[in-house]
KEFIVO-432328 format. One line per 10 residues: number of its first residue (from 0); their letters; for each residue x, y, z of C-alpha. Coordinates in nm, 3 decimals. Layout:
N
NUM> A> X,Y,Z; ... .
END
This chain:
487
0> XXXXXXXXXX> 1.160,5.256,3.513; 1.496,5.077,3.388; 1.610,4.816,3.627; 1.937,4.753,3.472; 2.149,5.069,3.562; 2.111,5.131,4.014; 2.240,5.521,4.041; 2.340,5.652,4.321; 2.313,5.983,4.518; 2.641,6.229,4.532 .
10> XXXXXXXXXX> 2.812,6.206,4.855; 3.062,6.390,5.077; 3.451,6.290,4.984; 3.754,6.352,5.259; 4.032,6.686,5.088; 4.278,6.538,4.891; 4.615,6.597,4.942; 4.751,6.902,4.783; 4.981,6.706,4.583; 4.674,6.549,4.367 .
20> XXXXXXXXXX> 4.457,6.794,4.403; 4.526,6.999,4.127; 4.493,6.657,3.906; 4.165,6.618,4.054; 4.062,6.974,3.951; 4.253,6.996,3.660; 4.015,6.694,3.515; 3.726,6.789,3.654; 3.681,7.052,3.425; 3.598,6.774,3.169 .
30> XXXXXXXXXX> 3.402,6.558,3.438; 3.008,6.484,3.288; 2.713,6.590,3.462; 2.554,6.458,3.707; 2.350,6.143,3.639; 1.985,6.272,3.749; 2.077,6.568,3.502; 2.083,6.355,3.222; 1.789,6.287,2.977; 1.927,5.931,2.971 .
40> XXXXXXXXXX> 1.708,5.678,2.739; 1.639,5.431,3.026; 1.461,5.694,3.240; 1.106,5.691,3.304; 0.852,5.830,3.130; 0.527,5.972,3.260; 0.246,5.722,3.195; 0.031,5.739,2.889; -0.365,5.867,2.932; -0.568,5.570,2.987 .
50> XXXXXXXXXX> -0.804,5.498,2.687; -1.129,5.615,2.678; -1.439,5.326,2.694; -1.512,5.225,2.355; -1.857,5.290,2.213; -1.965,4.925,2.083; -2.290,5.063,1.938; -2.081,5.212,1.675; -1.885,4.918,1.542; -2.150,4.672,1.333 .
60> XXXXXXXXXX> -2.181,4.319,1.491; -2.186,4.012,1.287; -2.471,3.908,1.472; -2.634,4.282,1.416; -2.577,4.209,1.059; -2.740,3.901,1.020; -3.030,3.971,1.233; -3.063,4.266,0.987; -3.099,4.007,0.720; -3.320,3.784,0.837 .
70> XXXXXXXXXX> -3.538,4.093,0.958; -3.881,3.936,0.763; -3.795,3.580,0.952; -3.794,3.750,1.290; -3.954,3.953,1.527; -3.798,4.151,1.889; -3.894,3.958,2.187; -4.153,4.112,2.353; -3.978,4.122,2.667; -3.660,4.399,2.494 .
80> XXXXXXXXXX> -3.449,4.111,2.575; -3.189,3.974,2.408; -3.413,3.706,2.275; -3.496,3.660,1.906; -3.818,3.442,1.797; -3.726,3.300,1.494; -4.055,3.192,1.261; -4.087,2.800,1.292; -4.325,2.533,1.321; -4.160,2.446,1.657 .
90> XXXXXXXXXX> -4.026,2.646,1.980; -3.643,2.691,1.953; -3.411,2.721,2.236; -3.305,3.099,2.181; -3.681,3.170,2.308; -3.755,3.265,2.635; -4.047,3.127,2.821; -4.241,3.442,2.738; -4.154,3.456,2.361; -4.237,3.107,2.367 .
100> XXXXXXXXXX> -4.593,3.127,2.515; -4.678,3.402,2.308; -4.525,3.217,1.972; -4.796,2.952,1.824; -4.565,2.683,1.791; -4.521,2.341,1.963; -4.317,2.358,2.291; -4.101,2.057,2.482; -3.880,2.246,2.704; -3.907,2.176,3.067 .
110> XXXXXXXXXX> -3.761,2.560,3.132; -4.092,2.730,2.943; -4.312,2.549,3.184; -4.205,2.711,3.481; -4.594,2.783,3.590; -4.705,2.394,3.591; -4.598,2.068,3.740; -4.220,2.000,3.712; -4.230,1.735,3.470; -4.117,1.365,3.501 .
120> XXXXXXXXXX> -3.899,1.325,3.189; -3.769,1.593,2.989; -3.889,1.514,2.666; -4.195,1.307,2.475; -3.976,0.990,2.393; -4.130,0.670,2.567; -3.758,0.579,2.617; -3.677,0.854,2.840; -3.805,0.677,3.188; -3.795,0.880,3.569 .
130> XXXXXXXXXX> -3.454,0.877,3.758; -3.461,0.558,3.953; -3.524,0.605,4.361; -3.165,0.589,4.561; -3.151,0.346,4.815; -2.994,0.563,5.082; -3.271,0.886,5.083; -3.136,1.183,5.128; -3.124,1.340,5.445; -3.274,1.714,5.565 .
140> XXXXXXXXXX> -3.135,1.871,5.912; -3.402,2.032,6.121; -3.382,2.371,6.240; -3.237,2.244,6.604; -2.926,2.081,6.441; -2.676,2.250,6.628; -2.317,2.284,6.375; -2.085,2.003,6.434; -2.373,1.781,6.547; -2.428,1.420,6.435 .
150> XXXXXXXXXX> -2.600,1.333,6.155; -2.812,1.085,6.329; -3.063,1.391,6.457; -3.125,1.417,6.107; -3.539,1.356,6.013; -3.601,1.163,5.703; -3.871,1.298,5.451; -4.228,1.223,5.557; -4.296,1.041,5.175; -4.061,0.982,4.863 .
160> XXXXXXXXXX> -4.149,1.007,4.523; -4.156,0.637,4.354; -4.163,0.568,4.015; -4.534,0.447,4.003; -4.592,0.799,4.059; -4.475,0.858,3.688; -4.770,0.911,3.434; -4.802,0.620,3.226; -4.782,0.886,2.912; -4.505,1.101,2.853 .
170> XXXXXXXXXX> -4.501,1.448,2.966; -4.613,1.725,2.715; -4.585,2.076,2.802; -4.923,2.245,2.881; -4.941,2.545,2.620; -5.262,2.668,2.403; -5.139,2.501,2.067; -5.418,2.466,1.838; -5.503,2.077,1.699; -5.368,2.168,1.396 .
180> XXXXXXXXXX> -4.997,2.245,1.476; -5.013,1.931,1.752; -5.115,1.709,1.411; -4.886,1.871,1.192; -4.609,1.805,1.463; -4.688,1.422,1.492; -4.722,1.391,1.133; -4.328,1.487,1.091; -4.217,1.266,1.371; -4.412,0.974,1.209 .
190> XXXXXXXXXX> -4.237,1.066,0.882; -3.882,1.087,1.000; -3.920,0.790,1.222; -4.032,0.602,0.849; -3.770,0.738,0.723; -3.517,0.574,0.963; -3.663,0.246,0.965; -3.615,0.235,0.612; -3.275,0.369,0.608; -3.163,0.115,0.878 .
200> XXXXXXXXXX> -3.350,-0.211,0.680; -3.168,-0.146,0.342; -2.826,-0.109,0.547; -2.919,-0.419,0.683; -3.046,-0.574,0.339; -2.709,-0.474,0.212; -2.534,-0.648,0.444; -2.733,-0.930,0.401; -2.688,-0.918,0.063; -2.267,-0.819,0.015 .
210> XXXXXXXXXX> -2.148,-1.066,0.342; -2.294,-1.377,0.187; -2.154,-1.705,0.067; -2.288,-2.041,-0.071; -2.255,-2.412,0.087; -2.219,-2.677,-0.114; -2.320,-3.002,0.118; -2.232,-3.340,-0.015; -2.366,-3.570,0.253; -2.482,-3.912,0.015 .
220> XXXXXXXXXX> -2.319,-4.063,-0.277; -2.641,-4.130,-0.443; -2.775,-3.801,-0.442; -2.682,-3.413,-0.577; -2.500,-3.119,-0.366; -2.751,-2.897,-0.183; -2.671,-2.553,-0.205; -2.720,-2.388,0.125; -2.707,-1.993,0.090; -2.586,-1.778,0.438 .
230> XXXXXXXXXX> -2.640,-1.412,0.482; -2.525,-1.172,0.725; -2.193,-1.282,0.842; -2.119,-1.104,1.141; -1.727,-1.210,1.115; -1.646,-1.102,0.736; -1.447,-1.158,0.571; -1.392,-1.448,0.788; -1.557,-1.732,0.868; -1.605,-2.044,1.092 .
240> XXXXXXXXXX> -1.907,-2.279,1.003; -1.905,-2.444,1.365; -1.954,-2.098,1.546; -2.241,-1.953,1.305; -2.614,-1.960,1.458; -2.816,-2.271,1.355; -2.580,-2.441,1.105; -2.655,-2.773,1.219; -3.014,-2.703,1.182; -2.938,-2.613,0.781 .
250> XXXXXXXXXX> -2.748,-2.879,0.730; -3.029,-3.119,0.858; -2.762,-3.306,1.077; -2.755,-3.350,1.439; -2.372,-3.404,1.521; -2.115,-3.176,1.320; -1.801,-3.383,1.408; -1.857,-3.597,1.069; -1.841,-3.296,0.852; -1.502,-3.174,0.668 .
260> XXXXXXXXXX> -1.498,-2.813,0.513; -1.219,-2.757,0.152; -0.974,-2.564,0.237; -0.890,-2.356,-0.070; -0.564,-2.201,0.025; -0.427,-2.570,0.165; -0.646,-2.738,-0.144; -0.739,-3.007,0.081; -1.033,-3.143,0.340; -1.002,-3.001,0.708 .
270> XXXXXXXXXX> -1.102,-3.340,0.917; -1.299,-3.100,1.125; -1.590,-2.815,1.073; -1.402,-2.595,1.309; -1.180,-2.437,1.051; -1.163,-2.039,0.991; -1.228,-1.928,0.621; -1.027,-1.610,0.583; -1.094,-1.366,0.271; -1.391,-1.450,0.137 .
280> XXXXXXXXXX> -1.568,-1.278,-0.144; -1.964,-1.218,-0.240; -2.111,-1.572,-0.322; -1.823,-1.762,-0.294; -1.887,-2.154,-0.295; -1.747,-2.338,-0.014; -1.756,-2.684,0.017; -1.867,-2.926,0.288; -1.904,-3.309,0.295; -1.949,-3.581,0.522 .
290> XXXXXXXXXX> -1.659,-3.806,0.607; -1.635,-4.088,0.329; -1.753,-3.896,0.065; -1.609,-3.972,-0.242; -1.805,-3.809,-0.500; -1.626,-3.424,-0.397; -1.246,-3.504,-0.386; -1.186,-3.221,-0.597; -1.324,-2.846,-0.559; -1.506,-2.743,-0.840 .
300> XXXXXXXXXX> -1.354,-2.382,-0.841; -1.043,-2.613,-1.047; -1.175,-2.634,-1.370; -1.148,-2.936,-1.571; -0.852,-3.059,-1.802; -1.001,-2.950,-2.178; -0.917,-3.239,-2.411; -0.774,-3.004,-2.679; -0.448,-2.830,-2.675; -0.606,-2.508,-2.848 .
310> XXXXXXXXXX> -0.860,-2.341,-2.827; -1.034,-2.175,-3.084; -1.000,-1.846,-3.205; -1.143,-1.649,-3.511; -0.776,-1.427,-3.500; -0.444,-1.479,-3.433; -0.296,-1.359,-3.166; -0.004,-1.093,-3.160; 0.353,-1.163,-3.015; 0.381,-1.089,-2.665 .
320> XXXXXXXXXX> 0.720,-0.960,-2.668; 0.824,-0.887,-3.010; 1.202,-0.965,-3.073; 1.144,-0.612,-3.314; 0.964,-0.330,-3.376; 0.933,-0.045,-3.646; 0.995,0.271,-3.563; 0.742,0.433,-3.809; 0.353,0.410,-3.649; 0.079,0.306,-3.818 .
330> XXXXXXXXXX> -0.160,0.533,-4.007; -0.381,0.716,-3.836; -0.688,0.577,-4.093; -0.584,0.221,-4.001; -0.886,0.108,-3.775; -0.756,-0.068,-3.423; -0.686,-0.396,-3.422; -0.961,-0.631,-3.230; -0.847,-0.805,-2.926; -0.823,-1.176,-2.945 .
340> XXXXXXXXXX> -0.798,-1.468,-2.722; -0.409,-1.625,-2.688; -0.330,-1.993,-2.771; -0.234,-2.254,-2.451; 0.074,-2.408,-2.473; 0.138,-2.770,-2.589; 0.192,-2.977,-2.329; 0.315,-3.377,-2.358; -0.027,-3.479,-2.242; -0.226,-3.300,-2.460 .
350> XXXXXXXXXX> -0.456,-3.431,-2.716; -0.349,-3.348,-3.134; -0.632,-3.269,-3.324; -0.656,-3.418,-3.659; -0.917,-3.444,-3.938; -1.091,-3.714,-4.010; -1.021,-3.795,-4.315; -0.661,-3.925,-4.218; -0.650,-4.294,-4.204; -0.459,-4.476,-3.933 .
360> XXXXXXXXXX> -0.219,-4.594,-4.214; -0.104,-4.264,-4.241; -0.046,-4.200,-3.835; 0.132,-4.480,-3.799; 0.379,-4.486,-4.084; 0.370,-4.128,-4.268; 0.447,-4.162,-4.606; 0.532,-3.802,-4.802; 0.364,-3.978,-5.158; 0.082,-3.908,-5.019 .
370> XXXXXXXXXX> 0.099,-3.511,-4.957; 0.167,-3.347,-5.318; 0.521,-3.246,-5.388; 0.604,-2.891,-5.390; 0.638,-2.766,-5.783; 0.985,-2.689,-5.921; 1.007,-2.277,-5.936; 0.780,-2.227,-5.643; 0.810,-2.164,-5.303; 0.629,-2.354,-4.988 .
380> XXXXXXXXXX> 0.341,-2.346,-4.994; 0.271,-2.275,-5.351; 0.147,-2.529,-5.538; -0.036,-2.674,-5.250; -0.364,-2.769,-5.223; -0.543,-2.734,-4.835; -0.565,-3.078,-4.791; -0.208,-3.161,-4.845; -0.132,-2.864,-4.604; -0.380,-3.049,-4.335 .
390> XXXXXXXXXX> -0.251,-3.351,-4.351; 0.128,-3.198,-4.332; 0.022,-2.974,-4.006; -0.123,-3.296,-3.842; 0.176,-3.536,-3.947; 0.448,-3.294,-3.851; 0.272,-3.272,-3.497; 0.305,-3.649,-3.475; 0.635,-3.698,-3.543; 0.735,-3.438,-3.254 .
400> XXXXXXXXXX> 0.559,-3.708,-3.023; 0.774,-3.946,-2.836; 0.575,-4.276,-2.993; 0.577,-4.117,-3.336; 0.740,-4.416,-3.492; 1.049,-4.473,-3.689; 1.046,-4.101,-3.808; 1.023,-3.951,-3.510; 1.275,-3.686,-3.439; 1.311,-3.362,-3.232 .
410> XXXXXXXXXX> 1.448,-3.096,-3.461; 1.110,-2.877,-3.623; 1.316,-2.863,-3.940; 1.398,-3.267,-3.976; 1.012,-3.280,-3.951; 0.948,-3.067,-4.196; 1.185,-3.176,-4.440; 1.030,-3.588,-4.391; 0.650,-3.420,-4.470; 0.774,-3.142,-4.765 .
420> XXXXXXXXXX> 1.061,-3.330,-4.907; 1.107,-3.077,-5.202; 1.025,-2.774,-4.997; 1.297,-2.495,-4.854; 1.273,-2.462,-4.487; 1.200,-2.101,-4.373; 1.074,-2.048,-4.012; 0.926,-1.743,-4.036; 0.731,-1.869,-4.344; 0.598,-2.215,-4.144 .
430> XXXXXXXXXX> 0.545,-2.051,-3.815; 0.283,-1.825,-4.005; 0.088,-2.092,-4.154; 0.046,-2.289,-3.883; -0.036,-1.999,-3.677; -0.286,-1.958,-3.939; -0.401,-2.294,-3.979; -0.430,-2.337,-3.596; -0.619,-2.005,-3.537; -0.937,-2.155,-3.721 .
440> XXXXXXXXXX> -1.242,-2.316,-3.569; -1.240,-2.740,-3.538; -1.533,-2.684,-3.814; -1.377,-2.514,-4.021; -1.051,-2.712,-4.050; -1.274,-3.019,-4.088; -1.453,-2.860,-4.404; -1.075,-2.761,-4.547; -0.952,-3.059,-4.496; -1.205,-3.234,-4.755 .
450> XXXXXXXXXX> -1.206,-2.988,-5.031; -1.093,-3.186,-5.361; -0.814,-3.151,-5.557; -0.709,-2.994,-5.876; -0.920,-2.690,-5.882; -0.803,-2.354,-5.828; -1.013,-2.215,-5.527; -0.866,-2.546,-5.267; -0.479,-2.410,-5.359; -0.337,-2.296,-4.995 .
460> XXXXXXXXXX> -0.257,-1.957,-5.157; -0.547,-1.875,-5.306; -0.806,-2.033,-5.010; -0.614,-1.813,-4.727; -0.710,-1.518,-4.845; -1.077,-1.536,-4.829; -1.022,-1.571,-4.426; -1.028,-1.190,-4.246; -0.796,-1.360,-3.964; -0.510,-1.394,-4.262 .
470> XXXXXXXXXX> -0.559,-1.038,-4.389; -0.555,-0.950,-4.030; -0.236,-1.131,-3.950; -0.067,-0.951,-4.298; -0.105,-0.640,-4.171; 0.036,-0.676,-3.819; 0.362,-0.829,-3.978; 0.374,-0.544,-4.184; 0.364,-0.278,-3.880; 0.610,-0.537,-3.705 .
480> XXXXXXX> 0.293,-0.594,-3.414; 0.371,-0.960,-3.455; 0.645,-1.208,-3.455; 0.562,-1.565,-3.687; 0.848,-1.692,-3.475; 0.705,-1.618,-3.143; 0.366,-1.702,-3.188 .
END
């Protein structure tokens, strides 16, 4: 019933006055009903019929359904339980005791053994041991304990069970299981238990193997490193040499407070062996030595200065950032180009290669009689042999050298114009020979450099082309995938 409208019951008035009581019936001609009369929408209704019980055996069950699959896997319990016996090498827990007896299968549930001894462990794992005694024994009230009493009339057991009372072999449920099903059943334990073992040694191999790093212990002048390998660090990536088991025993020293470790991130020698290594990697080298060493001031993960400026490589190598670019892509027939190794840069200290056929006359006072003049008509290098290109390359890289003599300036075009006197400077053009030039093997420029003069096949022009790295070089100028200026 509707809460929200409270009606009340008609009730006697007091007559009116005369003079408004033909106002009073005069309206009440048009007065409503009254409110009880009214099929109002807030009234209440008579309750509904309560719904009838539903009949569940005629709605299909998901578990009906998929007992009705498995129909050839499983059998009713003999008991018209709700108990299914599903067909397994091995009691399951959706058996009941009698299911289970009756089932020739292997049983280790204390609950299907309600007939024997209660058990002392609950399973057939040597782990599981009997509950240990309490040391306070529980207390039974005899029959004259009156309520509210003390608990002090309270009798103590006669005899406890103690845990020498446990079998020395673990409990197995007594059920007629023939010797084959009892074999069968240890044969699969023995199997997965294998199984394990062998799963939890190659985790542990891989460990071994992955958190592993190298020492390298200088301890005399006289003699070579050891390398000391060390497996299974329980820290990684991390790492402290004066906390990890044995390490004095490895090193073959009795006193660690003599020993330094290189600190790669500081690039120095910790005075101490109690220093924390943080991200290492697989087989990385770390280096120990004993104080007043001198023979490991340096780590040998900094590889030593090379004595030449370049080094060799069969191709040139492409601009990094080209200054330009054509728009139009290469062919689609035009195979990819190879990738190739990319020049160092010249530094003041570095070493010039030269042939050997230059004299020291010529180093120390260059004279351009020597290098053939460029022929009238032609332009550089036509009309030059490969030695006189050789010797130019070489001479023009001593004269950029601070000690280069008398002729020594800094401009690239002054130096060219004291080698090639007769020549026109282009920079584009030079920059691509001596890329060129540069890009060959020590060997090889060796070789050039002594081929004679006067015959057709030791001209610059005509020698280059029998290289692949100058055909190779031609044809990334001509897509624009290389710069002579910028490389």
């Amino acid at each position: 019933m509707c809460q929200h409208f409270s009606w009340m019951e008609p009730q006697e008035t007091q007559p009116l006055p005369s003079s408004r009581r033909s106002d009073v019936e005069t309206s009440s001609q048009a007065s409503f009903p009254a409110a009880h009369l009214i099929a109002f929408p807030f009234h209440s209704q008579p309750p509904l019929p309560a719904p009838s019980a539903p009949d569940f055996a005629t709605f299909p069950s998901q578990r009906g359904r998929k007992l009705a699959s498995d129909a050839l896997v499983k059998e009713r319990c003999v008991a018209g339980g709700s108990c299914y016996a599903r067909q397994t090498k091995a009691c399951s827990k959706r058996m009941c005791r009698r299911c289970c007896m009756k089932f020739p299968g292997v049983c280790k549930y204390s609950n299907h053994n309600a007939d024997g001894a209660p058990p002392m462990t609950t399973s057939s794992n040597p782990a599981h041991r009997p509950r240990p005694i309490p040391v306070i024994p529980l207390r039974f009230p005899t029959a004259d304990t009156a309520a509210g009493s003390s608990l002090a009339a309270n009798t103590y057991p006669q005899s406890s069970p103690l845990v020498e009372d446990a079998p020395n072999n673990p409990f197995l449920f007594k059920k007629p299981v023939s010797a084959a099903l009892l074999e069968d059943n240890r044969l699969r334990h023995a199997k997965r238990s294998a199984v394990s073992e062998q799963t939890a040694s190659k985790l542990a191999n891989q460990r071994r193997l992955t958190h592993a790093v190298s020492v390298k212990l200088f301890l005399n002048d006289e003699e070579e490193p050891s390398i000391i390998p060390l497996q299974d660090i329980q820290t990684w990536p991390t790492l402290n040499l004066s906390e990890f088991p044995g390490i004095a025993y490895l090193f073959g020293v009795s006193n660690l407070d003599n020993l330094q470790v290189y600190s790669k991130k500081h690039k120095a020698w910790t005075p101490t062996l109690n220093f924390a290594l943080g991200e290492l990697k697989t087989d990385q080298v770390i280096m120990v030595r004993l104080k007043g060493n001198r023979t490991s001031e340096l780590s040998n993960d900094t590889p030593a200065p090379s004595p030449l400026p370049y080094y060799p490589s069969p191709l040139p190598s492409p601009s990094k950032t080209p200054s330009k670019r054509r728009a139009e892509s290469p062919p689609p027939l035009t195979p990819p180009h190879a990738k190739i190794s990319r020049l160092a840069s010249v530094s003041e200290s570095d070493v010039i290669v030269i042939p050997d056929d230059c004299s020291d006359d010529l180093l120390r006072a260059p004279d351009v009689d020597i290098i053939s003049p460029v022929p009238k008509g032609l332009v550089w290098p036509r009309g030059l042999y490969v030695q006189d290109m050789a010797r130019g390359f070489a001479l023009i890289k001593l004269l950029g050298r601070p000690d280069g003599g008398r002729h020594s300036t800094e401009r690239l075009e002054d130096r060219f114009r004291s080698v090639f006197p007769n020549a026109v400077w282009n920079s584009s053009t030079y920059h691509l020979n001596r890329k060129f030039w540069e890009s060959l093997p020590l060997d090889e420029q060796k070789a050039a450099a002594k081929l004679p003069l006067g015959k057709e096949d030791s001209l610059w022009t005509n020698w280059r082309r029998t290289h692949p790295s100058w055909k190779y070089l031609i044809v990334l100028l001509a897509f624009g995938l290389a710069n002579p200026t910028c490389i």
